[in-house]
C-alpha atoms as a printed R data frame, in Angstrom:
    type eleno elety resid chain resno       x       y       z
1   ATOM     1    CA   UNK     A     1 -22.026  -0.504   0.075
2   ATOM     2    CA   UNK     A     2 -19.218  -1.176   2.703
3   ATOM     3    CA   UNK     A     3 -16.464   1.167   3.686
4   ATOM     4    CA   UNK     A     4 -13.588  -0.431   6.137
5   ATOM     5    CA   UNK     A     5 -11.581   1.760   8.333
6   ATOM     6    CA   UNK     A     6  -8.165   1.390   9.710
7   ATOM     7    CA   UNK     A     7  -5.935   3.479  11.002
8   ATOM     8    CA   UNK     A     8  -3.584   4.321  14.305
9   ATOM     9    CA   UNK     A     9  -6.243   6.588  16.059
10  ATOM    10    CA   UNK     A    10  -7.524   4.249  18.698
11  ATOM    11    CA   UNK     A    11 -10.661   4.580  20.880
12  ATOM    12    CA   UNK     A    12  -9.402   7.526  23.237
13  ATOM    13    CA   UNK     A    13 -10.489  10.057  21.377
14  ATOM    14    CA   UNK     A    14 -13.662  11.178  18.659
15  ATOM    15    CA   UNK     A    15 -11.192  10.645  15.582
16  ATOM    16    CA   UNK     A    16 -12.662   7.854  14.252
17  ATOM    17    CA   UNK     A    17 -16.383   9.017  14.809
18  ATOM    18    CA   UNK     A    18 -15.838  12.229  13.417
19  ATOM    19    CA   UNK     A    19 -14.471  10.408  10.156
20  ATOM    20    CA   UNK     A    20 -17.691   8.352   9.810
21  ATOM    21    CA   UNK     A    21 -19.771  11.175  10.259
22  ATOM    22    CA   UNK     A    22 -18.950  12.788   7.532
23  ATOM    23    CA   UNK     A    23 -18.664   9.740   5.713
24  ATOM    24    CA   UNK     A    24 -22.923   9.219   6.280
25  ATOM    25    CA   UNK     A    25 -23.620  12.606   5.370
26  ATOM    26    CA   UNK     A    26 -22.664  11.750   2.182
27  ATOM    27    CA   UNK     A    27 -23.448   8.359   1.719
28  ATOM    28    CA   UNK     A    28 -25.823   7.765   4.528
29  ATOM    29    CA   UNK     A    29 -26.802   3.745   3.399
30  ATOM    30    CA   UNK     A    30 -23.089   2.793   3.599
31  ATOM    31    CA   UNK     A    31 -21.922  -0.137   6.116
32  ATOM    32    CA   UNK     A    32 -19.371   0.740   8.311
33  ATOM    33    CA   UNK     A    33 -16.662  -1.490   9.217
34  ATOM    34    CA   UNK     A    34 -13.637  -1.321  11.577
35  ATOM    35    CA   UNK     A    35 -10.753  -3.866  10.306
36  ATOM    36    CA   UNK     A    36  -8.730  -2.057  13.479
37  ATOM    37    CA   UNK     A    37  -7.810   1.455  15.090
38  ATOM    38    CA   UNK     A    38  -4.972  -0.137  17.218
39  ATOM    39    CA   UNK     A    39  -2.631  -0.205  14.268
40  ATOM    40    CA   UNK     A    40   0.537   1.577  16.335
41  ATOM    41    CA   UNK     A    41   1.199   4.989  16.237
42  ATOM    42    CA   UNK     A    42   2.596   6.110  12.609
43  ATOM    43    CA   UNK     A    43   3.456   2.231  11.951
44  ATOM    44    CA   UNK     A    44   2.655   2.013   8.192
45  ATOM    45    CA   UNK     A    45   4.411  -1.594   7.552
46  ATOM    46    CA   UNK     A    46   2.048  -3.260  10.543
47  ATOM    47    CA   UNK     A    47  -0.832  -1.448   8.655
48  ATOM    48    CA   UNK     A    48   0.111  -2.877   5.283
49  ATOM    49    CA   UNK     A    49   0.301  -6.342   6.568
50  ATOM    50    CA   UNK     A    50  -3.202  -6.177   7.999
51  ATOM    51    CA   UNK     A    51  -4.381  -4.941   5.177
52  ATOM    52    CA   UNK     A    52  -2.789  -7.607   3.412
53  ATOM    53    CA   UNK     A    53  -4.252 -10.426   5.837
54  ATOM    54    CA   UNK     A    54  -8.244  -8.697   5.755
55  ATOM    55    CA   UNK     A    55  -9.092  -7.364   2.204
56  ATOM    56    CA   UNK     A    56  -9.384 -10.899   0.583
57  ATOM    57    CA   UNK     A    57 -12.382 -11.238   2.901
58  ATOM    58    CA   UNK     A    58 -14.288  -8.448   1.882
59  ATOM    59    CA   UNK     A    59 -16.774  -8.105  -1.221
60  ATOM    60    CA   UNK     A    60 -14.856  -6.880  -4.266
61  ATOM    61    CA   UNK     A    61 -16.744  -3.764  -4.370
62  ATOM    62    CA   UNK     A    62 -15.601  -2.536  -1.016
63  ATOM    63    CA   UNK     A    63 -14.153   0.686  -0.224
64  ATOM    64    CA   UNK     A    64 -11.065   0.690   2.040
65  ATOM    65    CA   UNK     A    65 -10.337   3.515   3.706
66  ATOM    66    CA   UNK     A    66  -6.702   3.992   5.564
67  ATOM    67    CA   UNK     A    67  -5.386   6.475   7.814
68  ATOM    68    CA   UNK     A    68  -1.637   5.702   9.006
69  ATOM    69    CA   UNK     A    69  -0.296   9.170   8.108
70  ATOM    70    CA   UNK     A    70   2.699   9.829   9.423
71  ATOM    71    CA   UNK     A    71   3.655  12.467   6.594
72  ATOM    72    CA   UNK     A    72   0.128  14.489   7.194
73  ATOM    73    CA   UNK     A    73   0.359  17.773   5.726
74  ATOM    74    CA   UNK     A    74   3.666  17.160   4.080
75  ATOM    75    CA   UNK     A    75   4.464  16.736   0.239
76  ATOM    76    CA   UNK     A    76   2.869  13.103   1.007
77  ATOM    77    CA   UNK     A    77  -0.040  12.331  -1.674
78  ATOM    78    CA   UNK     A    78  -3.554  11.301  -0.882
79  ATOM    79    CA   UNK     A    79  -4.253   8.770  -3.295
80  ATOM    80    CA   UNK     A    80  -7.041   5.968  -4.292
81  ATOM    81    CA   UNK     A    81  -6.752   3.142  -6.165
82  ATOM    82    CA   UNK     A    82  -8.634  -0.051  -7.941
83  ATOM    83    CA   UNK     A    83  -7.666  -3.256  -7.459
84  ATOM    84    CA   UNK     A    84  -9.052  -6.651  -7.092
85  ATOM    85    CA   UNK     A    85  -9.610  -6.523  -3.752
86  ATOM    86    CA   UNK     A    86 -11.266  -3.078  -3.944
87  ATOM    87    CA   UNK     A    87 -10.781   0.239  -4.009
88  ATOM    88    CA   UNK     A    88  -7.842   1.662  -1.446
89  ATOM    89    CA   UNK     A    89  -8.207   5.103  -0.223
90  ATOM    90    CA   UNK     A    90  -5.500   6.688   1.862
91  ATOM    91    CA   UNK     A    91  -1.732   8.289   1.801
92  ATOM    92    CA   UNK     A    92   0.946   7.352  -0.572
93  ATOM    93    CA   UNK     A    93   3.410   6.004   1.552
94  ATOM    94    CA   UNK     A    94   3.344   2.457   1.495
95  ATOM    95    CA   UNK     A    95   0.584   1.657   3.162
96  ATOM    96    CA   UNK     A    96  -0.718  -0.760   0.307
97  ATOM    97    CA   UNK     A    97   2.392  -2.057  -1.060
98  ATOM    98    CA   UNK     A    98   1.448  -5.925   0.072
99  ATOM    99    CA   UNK     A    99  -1.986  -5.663  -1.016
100 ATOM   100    CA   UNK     A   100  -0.954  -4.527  -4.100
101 ATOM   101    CA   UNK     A   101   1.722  -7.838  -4.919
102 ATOM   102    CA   UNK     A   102  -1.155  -9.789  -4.587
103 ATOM   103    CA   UNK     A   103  -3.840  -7.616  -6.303
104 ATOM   104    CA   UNK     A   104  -2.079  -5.258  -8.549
105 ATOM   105    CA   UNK     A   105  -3.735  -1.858  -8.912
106 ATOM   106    CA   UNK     A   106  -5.691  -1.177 -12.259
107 ATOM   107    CA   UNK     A   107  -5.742   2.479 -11.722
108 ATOM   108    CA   UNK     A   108  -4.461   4.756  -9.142
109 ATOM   109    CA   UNK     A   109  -4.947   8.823  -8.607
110 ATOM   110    CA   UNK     A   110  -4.448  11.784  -6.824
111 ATOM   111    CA   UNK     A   111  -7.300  13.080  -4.285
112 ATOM   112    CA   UNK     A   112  -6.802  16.405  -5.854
113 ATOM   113    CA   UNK     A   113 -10.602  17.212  -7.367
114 ATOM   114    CA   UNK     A   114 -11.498  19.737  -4.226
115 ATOM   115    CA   UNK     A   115 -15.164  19.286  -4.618
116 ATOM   116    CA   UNK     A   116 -14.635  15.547  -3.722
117 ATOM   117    CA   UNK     A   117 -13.090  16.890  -0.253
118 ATOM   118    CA   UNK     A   118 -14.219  19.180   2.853
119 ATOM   119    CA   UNK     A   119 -14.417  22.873   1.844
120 ATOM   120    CA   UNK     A   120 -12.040  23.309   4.788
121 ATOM   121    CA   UNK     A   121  -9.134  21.030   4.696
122 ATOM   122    CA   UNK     A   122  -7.005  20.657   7.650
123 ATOM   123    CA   UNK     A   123  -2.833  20.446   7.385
124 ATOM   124    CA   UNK     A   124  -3.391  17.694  10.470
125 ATOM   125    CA   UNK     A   125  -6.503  15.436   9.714
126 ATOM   126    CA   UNK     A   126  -6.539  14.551   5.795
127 ATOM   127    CA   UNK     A   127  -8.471  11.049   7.638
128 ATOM   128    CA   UNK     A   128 -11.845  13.391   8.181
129 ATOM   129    CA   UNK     A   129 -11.281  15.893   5.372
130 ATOM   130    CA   UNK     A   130 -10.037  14.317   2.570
131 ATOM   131    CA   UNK     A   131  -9.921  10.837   2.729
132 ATOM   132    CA   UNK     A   132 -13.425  10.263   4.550
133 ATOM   133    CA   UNK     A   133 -15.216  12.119   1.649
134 ATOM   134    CA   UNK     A   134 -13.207  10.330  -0.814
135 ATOM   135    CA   UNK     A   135 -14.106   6.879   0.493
136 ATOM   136    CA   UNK     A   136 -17.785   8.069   0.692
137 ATOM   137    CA   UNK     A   137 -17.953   9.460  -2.809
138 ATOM   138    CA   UNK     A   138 -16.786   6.189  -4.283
139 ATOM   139    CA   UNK     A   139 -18.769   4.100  -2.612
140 ATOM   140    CA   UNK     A   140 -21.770   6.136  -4.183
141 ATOM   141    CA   UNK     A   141 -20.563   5.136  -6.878
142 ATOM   142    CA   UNK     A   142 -18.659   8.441  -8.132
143 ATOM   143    CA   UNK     A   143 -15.813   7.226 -10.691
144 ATOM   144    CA   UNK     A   144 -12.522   6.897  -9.429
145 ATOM   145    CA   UNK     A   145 -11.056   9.061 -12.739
146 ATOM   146    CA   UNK     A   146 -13.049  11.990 -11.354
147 ATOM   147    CA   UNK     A   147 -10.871  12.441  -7.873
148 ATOM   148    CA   UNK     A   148  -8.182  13.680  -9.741
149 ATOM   149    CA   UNK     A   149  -4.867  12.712 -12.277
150 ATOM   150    CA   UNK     A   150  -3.097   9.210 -12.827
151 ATOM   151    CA   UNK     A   151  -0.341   8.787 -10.430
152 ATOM   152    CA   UNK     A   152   1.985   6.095 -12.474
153 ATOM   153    CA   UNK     A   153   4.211   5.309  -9.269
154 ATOM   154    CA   UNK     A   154   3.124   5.166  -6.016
155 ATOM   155    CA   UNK     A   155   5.107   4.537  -3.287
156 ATOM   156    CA   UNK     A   156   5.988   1.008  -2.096
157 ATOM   157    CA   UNK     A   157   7.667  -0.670   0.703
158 ATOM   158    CA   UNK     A   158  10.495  -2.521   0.044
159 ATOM   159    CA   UNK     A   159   9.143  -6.567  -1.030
160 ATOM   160    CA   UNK     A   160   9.580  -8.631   1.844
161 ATOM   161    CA   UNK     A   161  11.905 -11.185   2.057
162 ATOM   162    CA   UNK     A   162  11.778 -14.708   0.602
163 ATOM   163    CA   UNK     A   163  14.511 -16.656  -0.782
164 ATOM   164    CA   UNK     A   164  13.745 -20.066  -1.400
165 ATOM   165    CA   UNK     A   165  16.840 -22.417  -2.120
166 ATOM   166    CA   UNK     A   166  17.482 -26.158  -2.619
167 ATOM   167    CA   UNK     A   167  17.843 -26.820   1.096
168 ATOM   168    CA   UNK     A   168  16.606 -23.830   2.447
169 ATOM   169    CA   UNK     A   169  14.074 -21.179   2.619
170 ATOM   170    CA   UNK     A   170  14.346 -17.259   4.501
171 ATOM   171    CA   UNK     A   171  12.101 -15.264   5.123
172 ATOM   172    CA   UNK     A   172  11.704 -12.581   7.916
173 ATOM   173    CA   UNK     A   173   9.157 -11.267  10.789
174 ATOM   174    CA   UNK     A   174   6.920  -9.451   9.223
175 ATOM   175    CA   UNK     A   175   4.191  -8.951  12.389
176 ATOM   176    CA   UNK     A   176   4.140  -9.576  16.232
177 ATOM   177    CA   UNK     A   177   0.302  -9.984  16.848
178 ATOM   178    CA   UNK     A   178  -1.374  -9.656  20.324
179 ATOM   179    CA   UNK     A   179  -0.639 -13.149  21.505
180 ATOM   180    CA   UNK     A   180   2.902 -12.675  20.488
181 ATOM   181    CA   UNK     A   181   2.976 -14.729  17.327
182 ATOM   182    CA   UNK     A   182   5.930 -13.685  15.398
183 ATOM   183    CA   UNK     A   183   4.358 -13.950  11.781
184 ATOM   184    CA   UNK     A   184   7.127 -14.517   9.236
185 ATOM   185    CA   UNK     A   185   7.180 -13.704   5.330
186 ATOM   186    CA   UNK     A   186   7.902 -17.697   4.838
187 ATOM   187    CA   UNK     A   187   4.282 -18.862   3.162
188 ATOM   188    CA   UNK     A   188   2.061 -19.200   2.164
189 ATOM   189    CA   UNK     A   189   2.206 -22.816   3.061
190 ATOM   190    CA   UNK     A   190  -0.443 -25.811   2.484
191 ATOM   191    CA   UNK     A   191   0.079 -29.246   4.889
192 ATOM   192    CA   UNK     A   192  -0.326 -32.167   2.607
193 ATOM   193    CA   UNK     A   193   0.641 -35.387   4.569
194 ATOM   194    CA   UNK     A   194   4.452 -34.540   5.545
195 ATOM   195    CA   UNK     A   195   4.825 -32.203   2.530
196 ATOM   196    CA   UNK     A   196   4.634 -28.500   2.820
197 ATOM   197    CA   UNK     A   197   3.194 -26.982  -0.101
198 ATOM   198    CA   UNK     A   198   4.930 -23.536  -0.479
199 ATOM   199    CA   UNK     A   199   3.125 -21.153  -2.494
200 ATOM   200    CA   UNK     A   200   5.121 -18.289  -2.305
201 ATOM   201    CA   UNK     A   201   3.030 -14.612  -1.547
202 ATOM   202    CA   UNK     A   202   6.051 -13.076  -2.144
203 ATOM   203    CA   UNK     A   203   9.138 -12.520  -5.009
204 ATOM   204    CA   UNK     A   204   9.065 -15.254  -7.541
205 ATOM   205    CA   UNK     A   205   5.669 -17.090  -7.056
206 ATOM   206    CA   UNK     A   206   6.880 -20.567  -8.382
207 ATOM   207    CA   UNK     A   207   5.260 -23.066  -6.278
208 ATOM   208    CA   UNK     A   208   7.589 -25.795  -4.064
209 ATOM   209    CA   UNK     A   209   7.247 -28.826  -1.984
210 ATOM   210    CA   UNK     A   210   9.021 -29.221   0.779
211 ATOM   211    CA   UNK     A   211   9.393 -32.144   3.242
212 ATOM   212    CA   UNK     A   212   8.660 -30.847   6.336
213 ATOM   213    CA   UNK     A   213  10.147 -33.560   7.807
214 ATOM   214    CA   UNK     A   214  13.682 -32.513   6.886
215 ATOM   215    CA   UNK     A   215  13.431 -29.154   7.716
216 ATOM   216    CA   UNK     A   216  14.148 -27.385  11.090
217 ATOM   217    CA   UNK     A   217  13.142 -23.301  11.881
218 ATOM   218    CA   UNK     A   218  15.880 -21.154  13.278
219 ATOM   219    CA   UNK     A   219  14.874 -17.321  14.024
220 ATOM   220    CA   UNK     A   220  17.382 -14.695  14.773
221 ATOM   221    CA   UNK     A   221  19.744 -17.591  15.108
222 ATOM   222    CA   UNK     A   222  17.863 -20.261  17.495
223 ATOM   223    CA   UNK     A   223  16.538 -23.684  16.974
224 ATOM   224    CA   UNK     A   224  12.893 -23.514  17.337
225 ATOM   225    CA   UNK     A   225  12.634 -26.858  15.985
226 ATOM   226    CA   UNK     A   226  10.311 -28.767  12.819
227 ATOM   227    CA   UNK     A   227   7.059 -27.029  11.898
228 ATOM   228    CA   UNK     A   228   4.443 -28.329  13.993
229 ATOM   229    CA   UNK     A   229   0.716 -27.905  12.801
230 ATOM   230    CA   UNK     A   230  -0.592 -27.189  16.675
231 ATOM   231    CA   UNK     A   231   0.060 -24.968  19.736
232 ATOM   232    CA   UNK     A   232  -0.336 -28.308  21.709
233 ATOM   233    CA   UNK     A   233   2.200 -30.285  20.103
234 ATOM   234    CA   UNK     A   234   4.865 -28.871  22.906
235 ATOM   235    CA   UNK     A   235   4.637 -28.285  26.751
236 ATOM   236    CA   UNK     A   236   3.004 -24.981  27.928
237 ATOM   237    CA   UNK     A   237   6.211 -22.549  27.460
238 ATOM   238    CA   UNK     A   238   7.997 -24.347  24.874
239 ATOM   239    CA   UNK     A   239   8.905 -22.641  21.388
240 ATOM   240    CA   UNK     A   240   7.320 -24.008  18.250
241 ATOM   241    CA   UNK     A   241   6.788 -23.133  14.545
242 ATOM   242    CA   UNK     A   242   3.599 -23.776  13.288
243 ATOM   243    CA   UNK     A   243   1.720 -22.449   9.997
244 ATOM   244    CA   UNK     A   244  -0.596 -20.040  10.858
245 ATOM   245    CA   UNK     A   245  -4.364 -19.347  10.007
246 ATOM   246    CA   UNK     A   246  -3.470 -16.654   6.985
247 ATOM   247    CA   UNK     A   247  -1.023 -19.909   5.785
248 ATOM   248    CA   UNK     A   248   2.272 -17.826   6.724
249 ATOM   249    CA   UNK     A   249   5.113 -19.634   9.374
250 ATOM   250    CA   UNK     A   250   4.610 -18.619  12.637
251 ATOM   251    CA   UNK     A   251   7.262 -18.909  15.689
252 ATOM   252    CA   UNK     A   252   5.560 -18.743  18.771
253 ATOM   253    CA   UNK     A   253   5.450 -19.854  22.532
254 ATOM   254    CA   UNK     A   254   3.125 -22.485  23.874
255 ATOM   255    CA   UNK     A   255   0.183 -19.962  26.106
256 ATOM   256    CA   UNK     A   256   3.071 -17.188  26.221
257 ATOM   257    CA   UNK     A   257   3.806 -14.187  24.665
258 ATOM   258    CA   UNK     A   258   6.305 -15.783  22.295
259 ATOM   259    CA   UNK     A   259   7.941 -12.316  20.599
260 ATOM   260    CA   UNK     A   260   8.926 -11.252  24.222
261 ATOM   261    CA   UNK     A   261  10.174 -14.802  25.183
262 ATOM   262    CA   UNK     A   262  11.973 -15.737  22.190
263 ATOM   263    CA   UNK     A   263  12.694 -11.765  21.985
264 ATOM   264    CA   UNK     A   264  11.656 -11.538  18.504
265 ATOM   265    CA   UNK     A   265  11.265  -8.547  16.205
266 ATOM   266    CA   UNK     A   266   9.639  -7.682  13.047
267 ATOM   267    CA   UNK     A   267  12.910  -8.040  10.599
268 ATOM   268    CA   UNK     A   268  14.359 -10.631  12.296
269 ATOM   269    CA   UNK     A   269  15.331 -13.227   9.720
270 ATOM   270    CA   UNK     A   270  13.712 -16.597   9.957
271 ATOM   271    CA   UNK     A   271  15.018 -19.623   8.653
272 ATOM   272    CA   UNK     A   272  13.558 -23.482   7.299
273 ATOM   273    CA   UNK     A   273  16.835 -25.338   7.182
274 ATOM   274    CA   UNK     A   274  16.896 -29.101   6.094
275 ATOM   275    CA   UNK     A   275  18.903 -31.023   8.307
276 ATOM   276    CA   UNK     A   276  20.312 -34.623   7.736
């Protein structure tokens, strides 16, 4: 049995540990696995893009536990839910809104059944007290029905953007990652030749071809030119577009932090024109 673990807590402090020790002293045979804890502080969007990016690559019958809680203590719900990818334990507040367009949940409840949770429950760490034992429980197999009532609408980010027209396609930064990729919602996309095979992860999910050939990327206004399929295509320090490992359009700076260069931020819109 695997349980995952992300959240915002870092490596500073015994947050994390403390989580997965009381996740093996109830389920003591379960693999461990940290997707990240250097999601930034309270950012639930950055969390539900990794997400997004790392569940496909798990076994179905993972357990995938989340702890980007800004709300803590609040009205907030703990929730869990089945899906394709696995089951998702954490808060309701967005957190798996883009794992959810591509692998609807089949049922989703309420962490509310208290002998499924620490007989002391903190207002300030749901991650070690309710949410640990959760993600333990189910991965011994405990049914998800048991952990408490049907929620019918959980929360959900707003849909990120993708309009695909005629002549041209927007999308906008979803994710800055560590090397200053700015990772836009434009994807995913499939190089064919000179065709760009869109298969669109988000909104309407018809599939298009594009020539890539015709088509320039602007982002937050400026010419970053055609899509290029390597870093190396441009001098060291020149701007590029390229489609990225996870298939999504990527602007970026040749061996430089491209976000800060380009200054780039998640929303930003980001453009494939066709030109000529």
């Amino acid at each position: 049995m695997i349980i995952t673990l992300t959240t915002d807590f870092g490596a500073e402090d015994g947050y994390v540990g403390t989580m997965k020790g009381v996740m093996l002293g109830i389920a003591p045979e379960a693999t461990l696995v940290d997707i990240t804890h250097a999601i930034a502080p309270q950012d639930v969007r950055q969390a539900a893009y990794v997400l997004w990016t790392c569940l496909p690559y798990f076994p179905q019958d993972s357990v995938h536990l989340v702890v980007v809680d800004p709300g803590v203590g609040t009205s907030r719900r703990p929730i869990a839910s089945q899906t394709a990818w696995g089951l998702l334990v954490g808060p309701d507040n967005g957190v798996f809104s883009y794992v959810w367009e591509a692998a609807p949940p089949h049922l989703t409840v309420v962490l509310a059944e208290r002998r499924y949770q620490r007989q002391v429950v903190s207002s300030t760490f749901h991650g070690r007290d309710v949410f640990a034992p959760a993600a333990a429980h189910l991965a011994m197999g405990v049914p998800l029905k048991e952990l408490g009532p049907v929620v019918d609408a959980p929360i959900r980010l707003p849909t990120p953007r993708l309009d695909i027209e005629t002549d041209r396609v927007v999308g906008e930064i979803l994710h800055v990652d560590r090397f200053g990729n700015a990772i836009s919602s434009i994807g995913r996309l499939i190089w064919e030749g000179g065709i760009l095979h869109l298969d669109p992860a988000f909104g309407d999910r018809s599939a298009h071809l594009l020539n890539a050939r015709r088509f320039r990327v602007r982002v937050a206004g400026r010419d970053v030119g055609p899509v290029r399929h390597t870093y190396g295509e441009v001098p060291v320090g020149s701007p590029l577009a390229l489609v990225g490992s996870e298939g999504m359009l990527e602007i970026a700076v040749n061996q430089r932090h491209g976000a800060s260069v380009l200054d780039v931020h998640v929303g930003d819109m980001v453009e494939l024109v066709a030109v000529g």
